[in-house]
CHARMM internal coordinates of N, CA and C (Angstrom, degrees):
IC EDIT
DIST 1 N 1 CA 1.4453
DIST 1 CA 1 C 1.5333
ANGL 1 N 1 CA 1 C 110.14
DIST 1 C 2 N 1.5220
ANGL 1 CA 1 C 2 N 120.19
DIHE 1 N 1 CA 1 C 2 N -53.62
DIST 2 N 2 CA 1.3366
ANGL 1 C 2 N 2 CA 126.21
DIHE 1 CA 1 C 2 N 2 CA 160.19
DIST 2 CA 2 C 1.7760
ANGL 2 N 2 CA 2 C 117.54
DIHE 1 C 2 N 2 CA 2 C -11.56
DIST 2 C 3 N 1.6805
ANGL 2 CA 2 C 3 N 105.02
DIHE 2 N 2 CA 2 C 3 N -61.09
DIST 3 N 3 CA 1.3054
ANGL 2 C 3 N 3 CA 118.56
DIHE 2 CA 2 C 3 N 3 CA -157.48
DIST 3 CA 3 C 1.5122
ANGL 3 N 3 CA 3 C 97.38
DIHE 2 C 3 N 3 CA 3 C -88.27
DIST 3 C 4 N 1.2986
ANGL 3 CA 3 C 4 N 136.18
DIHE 3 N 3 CA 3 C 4 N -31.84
DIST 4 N 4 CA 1.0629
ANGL 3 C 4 N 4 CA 127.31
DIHE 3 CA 3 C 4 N 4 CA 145.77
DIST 4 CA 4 C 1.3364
ANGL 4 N 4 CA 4 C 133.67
DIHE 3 C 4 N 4 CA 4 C -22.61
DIST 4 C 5 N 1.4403
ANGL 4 CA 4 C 5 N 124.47
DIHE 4 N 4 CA 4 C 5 N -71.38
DIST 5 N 5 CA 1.3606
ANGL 4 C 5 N 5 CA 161.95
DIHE 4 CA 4 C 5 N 5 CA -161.70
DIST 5 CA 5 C 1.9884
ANGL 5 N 5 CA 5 C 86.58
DIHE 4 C 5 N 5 CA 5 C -57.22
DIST 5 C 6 N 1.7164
ANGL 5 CA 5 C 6 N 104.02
DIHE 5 N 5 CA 5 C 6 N -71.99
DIST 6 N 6 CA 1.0478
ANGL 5 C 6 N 6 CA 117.08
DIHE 5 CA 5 C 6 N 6 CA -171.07
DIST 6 CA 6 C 1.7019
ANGL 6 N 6 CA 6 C 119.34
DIHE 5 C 6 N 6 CA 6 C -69.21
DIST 6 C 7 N 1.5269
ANGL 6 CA 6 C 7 N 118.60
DIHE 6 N 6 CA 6 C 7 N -4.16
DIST 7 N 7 CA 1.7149
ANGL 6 C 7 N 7 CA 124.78
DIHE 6 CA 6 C 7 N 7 CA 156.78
DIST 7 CA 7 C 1.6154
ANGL 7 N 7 CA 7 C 81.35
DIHE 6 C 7 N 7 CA 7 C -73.04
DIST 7 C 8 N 1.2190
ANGL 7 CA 7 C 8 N 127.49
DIHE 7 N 7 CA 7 C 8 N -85.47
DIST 8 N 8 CA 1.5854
ANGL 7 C 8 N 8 CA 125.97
DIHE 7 CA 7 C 8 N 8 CA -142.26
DIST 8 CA 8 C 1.6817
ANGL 8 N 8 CA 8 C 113.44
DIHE 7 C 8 N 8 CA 8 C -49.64
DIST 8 C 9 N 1.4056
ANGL 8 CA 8 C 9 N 117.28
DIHE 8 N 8 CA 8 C 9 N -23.75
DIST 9 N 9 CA 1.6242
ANGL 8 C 9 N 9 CA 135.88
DIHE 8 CA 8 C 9 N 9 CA 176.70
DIST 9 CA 9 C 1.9269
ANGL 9 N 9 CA 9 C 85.44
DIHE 8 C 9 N 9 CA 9 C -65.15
DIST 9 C 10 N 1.0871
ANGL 9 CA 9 C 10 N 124.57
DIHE 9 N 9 CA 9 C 10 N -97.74
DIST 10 N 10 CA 1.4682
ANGL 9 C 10 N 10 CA 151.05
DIHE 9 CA 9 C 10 N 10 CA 179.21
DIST 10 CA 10 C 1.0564
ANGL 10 N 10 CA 10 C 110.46
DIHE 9 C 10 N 10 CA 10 C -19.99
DIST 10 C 11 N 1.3957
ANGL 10 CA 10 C 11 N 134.51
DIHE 10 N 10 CA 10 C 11 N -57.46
DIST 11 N 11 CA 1.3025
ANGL 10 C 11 N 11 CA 148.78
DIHE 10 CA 10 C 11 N 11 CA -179.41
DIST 11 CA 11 C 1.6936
ANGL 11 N 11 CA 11 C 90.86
DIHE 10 C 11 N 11 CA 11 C -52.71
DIST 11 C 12 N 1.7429
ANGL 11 CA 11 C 12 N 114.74
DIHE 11 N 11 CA 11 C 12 N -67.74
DIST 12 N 12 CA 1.3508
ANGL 11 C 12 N 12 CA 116.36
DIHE 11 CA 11 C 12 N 12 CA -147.00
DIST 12 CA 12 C 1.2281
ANGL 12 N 12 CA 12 C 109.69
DIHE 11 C 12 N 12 CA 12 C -86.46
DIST 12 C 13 N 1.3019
ANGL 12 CA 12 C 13 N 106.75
DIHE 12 N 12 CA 12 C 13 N -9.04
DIST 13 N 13 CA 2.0070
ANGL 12 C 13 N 13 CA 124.26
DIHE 12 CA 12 C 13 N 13 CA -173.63
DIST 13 CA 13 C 2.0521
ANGL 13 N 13 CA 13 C 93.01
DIHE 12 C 13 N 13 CA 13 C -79.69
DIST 13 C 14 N 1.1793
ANGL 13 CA 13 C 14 N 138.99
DIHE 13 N 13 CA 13 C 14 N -51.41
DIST 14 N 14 CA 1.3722
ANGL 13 C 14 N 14 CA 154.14
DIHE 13 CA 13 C 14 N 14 CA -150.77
DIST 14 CA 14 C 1.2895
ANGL 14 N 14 CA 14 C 100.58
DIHE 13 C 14 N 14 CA 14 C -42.47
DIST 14 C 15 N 1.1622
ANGL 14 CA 14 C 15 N 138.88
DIHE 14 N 14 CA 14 C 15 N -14.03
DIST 15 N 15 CA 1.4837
ANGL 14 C 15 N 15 CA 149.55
DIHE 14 CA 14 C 15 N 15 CA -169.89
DIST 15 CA 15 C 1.3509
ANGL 15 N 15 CA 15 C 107.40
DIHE 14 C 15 N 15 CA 15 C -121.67
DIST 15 C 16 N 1.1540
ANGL 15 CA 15 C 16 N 112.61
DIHE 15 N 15 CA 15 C 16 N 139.54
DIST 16 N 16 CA 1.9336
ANGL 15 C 16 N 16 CA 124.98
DIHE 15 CA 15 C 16 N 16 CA -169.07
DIST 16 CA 16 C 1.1180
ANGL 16 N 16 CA 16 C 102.44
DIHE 15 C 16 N 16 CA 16 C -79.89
DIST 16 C 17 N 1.4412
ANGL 16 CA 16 C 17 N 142.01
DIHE 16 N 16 CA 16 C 17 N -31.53
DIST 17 N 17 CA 1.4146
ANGL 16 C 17 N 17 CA 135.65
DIHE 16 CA 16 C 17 N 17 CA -155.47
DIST 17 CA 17 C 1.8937
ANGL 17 N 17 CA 17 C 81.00
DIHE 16 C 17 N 17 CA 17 C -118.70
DIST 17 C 18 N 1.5163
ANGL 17 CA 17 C 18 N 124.77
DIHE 17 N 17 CA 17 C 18 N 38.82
DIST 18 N 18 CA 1.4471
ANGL 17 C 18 N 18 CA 129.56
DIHE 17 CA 17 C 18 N 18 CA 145.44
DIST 18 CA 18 C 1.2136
ANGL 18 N 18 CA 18 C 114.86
DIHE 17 C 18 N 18 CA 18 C -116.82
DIST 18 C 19 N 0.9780
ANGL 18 CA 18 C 19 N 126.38
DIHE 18 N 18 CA 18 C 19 N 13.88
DIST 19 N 19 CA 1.6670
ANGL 18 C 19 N 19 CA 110.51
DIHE 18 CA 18 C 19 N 19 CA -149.38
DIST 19 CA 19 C 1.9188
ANGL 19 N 19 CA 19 C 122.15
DIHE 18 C 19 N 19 CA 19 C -63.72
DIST 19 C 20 N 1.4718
ANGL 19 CA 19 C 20 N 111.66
DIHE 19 N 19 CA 19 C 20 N 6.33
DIST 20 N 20 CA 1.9740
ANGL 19 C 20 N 20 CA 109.00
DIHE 19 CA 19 C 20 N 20 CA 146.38
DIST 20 CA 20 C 1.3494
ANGL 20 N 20 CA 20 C 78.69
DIHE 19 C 20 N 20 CA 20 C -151.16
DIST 20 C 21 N 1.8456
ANGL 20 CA 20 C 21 N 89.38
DIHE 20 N 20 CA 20 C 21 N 178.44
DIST 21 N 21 CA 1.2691
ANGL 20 C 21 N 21 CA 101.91
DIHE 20 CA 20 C 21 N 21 CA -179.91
DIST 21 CA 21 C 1.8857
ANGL 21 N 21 CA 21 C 95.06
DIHE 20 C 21 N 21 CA 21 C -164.74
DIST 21 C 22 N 1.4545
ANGL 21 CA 21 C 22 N 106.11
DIHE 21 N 21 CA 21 C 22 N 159.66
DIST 22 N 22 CA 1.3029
ANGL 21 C 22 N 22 CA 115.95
DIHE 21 CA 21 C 22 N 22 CA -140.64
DIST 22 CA 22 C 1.7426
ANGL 22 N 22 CA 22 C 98.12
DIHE 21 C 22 N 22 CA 22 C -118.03
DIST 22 C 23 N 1.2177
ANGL 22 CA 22 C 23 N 136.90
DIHE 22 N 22 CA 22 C 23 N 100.59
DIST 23 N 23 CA 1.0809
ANGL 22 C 23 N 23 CA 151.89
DIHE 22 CA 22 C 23 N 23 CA -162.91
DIST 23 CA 23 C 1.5329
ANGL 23 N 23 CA 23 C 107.00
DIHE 22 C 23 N 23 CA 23 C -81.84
DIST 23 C 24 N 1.7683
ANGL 23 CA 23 C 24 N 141.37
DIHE 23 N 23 CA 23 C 24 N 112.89
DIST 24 N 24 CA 0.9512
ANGL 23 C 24 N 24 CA 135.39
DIHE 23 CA 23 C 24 N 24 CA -135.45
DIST 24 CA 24 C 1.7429
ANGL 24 N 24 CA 24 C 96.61
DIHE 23 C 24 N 24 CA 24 C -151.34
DIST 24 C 25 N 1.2152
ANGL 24 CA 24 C 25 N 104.70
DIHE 24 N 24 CA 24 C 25 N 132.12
DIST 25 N 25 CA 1.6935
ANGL 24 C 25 N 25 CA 105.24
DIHE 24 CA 24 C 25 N 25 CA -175.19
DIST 25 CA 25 C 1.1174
ANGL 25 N 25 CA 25 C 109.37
DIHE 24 C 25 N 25 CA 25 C -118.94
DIST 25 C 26 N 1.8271
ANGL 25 CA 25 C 26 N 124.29
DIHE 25 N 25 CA 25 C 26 N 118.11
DIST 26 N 26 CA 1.1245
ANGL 25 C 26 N 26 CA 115.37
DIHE 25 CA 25 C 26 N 26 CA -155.29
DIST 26 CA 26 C 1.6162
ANGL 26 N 26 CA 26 C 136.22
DIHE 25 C 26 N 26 CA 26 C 50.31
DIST 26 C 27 N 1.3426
ANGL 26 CA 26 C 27 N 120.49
DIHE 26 N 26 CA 26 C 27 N 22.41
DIST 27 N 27 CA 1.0461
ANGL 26 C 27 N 27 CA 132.26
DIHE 26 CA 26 C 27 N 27 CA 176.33
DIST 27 CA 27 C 1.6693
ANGL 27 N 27 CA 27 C 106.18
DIHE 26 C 27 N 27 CA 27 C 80.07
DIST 27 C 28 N 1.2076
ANGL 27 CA 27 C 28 N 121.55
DIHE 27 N 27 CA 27 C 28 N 13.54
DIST 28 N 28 CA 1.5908
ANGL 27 C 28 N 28 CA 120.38
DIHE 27 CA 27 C 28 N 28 CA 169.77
DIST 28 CA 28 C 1.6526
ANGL 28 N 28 CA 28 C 116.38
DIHE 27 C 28 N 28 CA 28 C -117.07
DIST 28 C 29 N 0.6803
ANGL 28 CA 28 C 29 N 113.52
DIHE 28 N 28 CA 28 C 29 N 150.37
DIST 29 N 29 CA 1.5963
ANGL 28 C 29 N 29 CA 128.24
DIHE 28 CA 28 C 29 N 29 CA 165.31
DIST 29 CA 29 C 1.4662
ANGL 29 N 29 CA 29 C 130.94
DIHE 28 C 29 N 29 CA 29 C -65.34
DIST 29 C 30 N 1.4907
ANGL 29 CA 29 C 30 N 119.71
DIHE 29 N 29 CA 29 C 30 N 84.54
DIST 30 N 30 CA 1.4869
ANGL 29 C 30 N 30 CA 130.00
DIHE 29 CA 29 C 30 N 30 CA -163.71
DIST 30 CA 30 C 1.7590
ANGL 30 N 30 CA 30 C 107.91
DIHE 29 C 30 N 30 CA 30 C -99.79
DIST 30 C 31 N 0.7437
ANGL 30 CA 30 C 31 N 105.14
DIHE 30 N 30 CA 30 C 31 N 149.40
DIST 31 N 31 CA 1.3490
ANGL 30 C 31 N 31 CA 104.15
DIHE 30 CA 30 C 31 N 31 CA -165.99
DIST 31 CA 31 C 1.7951
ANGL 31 N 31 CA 31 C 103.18
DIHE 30 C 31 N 31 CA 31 C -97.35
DIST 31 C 32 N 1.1957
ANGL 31 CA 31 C 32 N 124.16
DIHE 31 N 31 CA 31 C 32 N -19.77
DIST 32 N 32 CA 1.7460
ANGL 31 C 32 N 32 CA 120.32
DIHE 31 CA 31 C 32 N 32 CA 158.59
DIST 32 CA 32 C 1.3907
ANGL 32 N 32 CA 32 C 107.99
DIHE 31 C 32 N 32 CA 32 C -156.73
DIST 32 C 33 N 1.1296
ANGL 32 CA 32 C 33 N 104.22
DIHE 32 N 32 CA 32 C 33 N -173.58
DIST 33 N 33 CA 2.0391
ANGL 32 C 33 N 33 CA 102.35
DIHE 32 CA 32 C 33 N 33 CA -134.99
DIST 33 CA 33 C 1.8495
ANGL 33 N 33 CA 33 C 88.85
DIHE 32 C 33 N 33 CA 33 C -144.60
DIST 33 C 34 N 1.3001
ANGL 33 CA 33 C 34 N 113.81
DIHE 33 N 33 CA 33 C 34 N 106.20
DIST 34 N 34 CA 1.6024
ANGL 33 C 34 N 34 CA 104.81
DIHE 33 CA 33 C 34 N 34 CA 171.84
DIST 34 CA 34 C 1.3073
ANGL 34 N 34 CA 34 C 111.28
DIHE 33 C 34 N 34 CA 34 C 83.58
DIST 34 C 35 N 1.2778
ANGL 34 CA 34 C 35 N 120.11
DIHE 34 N 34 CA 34 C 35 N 173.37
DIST 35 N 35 CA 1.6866
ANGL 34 C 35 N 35 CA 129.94
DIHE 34 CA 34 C 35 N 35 CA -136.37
DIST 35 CA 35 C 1.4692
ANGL 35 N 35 CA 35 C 87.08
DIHE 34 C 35 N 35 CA 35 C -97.42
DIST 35 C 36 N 1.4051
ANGL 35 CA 35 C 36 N 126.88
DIHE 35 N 35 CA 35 C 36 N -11.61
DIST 36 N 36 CA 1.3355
ANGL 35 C 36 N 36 CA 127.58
DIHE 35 CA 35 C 36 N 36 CA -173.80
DIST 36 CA 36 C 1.4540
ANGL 36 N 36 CA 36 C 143.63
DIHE 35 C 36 N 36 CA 36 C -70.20
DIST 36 C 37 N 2.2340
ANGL 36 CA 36 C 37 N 70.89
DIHE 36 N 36 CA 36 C 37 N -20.94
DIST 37 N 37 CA 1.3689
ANGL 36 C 37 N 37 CA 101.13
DIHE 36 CA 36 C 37 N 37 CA -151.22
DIST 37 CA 37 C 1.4464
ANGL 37 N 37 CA 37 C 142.29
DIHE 36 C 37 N 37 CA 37 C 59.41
DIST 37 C 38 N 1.5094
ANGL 37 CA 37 C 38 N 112.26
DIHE 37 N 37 CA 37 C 38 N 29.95
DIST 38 N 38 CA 1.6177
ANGL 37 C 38 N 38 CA 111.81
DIHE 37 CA 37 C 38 N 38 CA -174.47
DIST 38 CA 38 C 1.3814
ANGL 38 N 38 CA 38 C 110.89
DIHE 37 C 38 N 38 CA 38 C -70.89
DIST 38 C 39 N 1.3702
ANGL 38 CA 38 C 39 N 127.07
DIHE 38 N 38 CA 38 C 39 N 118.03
DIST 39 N 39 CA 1.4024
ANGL 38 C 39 N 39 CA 153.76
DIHE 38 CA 38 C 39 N 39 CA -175.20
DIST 39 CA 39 C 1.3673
ANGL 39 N 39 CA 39 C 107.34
DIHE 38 C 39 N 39 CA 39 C -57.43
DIST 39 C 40 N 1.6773
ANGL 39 CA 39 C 40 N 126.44
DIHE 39 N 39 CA 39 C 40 N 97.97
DIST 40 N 40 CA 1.4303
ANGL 39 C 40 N 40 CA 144.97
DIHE 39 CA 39 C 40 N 40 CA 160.70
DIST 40 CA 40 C 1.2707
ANGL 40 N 40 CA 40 C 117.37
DIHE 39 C 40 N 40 CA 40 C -124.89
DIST 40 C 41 N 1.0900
ANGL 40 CA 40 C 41 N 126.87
DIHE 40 N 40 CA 40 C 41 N 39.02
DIST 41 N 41 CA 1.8980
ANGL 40 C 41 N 41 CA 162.50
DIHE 40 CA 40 C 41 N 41 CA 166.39
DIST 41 CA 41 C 2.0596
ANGL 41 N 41 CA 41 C 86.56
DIHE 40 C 41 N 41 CA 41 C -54.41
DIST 41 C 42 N 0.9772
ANGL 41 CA 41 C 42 N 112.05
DIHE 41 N 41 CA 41 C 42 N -45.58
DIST 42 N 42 CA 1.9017
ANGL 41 C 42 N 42 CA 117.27
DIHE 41 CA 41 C 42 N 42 CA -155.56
DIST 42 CA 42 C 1.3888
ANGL 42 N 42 CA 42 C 103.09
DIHE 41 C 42 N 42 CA 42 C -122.63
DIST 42 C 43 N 1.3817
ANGL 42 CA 42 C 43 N 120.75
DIHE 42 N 42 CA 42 C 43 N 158.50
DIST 43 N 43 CA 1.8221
ANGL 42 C 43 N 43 CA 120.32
DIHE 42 CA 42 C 43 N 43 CA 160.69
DIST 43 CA 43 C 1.3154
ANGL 43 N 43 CA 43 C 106.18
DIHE 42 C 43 N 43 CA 43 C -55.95
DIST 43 C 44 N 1.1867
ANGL 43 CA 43 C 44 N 120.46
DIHE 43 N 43 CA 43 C 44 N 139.64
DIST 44 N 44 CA 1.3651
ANGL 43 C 44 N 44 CA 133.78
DIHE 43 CA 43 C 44 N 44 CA 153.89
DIST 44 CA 44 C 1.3149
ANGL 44 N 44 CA 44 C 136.68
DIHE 43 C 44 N 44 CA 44 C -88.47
DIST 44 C 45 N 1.3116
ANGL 44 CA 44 C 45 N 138.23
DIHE 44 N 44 CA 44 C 45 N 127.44
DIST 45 N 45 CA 1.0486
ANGL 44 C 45 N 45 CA 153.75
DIHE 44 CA 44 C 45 N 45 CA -173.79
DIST 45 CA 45 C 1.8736
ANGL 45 N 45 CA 45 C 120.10
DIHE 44 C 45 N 45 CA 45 C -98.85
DIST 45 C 46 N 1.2682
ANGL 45 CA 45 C 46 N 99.13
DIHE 45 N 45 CA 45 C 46 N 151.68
DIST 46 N 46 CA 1.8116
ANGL 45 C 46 N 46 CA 107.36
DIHE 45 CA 45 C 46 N 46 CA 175.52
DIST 46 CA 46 C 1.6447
ANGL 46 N 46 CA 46 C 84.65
DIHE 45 C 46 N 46 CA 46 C -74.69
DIST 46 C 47 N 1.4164
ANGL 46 CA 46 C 47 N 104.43
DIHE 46 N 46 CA 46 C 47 N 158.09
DIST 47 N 47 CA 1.3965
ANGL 46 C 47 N 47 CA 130.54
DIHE 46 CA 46 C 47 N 47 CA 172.37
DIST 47 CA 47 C 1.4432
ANGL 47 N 47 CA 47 C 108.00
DIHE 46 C 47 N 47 CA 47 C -121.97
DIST 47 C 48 N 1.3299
ANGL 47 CA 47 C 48 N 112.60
DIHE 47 N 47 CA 47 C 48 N 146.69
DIST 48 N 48 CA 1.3082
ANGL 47 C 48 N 48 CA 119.56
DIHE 47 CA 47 C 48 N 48 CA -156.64
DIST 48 CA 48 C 1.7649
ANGL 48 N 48 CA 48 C 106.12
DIHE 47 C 48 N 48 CA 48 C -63.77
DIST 48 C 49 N 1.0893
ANGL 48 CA 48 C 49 N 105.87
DIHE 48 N 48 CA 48 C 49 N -24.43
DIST 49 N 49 CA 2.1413
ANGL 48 C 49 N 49 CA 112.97
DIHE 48 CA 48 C 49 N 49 CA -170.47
DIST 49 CA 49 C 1.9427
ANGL 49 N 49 CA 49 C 74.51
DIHE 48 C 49 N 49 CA 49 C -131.68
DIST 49 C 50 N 1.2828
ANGL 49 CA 49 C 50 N 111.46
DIHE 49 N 49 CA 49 C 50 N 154.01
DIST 50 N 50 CA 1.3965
ANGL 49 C 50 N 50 CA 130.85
DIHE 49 CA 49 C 50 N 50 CA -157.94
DIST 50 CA 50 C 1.8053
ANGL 50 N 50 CA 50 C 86.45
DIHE 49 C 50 N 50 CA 50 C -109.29
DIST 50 C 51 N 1.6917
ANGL 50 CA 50 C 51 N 121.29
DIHE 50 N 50 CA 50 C 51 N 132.49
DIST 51 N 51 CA 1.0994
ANGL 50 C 51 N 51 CA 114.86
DIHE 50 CA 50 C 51 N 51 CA -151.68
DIST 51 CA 51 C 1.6233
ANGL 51 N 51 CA 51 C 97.58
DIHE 50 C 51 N 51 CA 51 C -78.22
DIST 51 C 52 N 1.9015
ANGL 51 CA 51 C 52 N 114.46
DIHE 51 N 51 CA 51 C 52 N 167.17
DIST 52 N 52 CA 0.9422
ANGL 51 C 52 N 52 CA 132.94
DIHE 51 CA 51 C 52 N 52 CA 162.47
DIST 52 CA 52 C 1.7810
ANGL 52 N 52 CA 52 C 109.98
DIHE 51 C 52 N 52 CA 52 C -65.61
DIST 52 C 53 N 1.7914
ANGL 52 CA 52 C 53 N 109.03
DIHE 52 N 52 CA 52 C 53 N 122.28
DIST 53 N 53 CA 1.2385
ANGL 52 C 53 N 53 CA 104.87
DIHE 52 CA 52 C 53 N 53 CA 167.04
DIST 53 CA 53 C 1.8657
ANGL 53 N 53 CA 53 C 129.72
DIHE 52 C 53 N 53 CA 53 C -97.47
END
COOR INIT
IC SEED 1 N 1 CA 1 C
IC BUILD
């Protein structure tokens, strides 16, 4: 789910006038995503080194 999360950040970050972007379930604002709990509560941003999975 992680590596998921972090294509949809990357993909939507690739453009300068994106720079985060706000991951939305059903059109609401959930604060984590999957049984994993990966944390999309906030906009997300590219990180300077692309995270360890």
């Amino acid at each position: 789910m992680l590596a998921r999360v972090w294509q949809v950040v990357y993909t939507a970050t690739q453009f300068a006038d994106a720079p985060e972007v706000q991951i939305l379930v059903d059109g609401r604002r959930v604060e984590a995503l999957g049984g994993e709990g990966v944390m999309i509560g906030s906009p997300l941003r590219r990180r300077a080194t692309p995270p360890s999975l």
